[in-house]
C-alpha positions in Angstrom: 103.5 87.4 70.9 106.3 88.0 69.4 107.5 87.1 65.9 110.6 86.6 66.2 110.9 84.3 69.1 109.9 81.0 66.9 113.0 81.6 64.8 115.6 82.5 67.4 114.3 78.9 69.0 114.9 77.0 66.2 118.2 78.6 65.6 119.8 78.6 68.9 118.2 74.1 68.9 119.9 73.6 65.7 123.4 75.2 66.4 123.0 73.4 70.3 122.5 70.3 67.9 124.8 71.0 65.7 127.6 71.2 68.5 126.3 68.1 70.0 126.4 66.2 66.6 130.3 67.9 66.5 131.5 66.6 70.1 129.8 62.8 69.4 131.5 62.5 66.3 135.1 64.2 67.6 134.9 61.5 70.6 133.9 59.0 68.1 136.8 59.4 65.9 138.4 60.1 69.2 137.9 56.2 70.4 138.8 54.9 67.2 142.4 56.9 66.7 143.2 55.0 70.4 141.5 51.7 69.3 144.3 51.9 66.9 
């Protein structure tokens, strides 16, 4: 198969993580500016 489809997987699940890591911790700070 091809070679290159291994890599463009893992890149495309880390930045997907990466922007789901990003939301949680926005709406976690999020919840704690209006718990204030």
């Amino acid at each position: 198969s091809d070679p290159w489809l291994p890599s463009m997987k893992i890149e495309f699940i880390a930045s997907v993580s990466s922007i789901y890591s990003a939301r949680k911790v926005s709406r976690e700070e999020g919840k704690e500016a209006f718990l204030k």
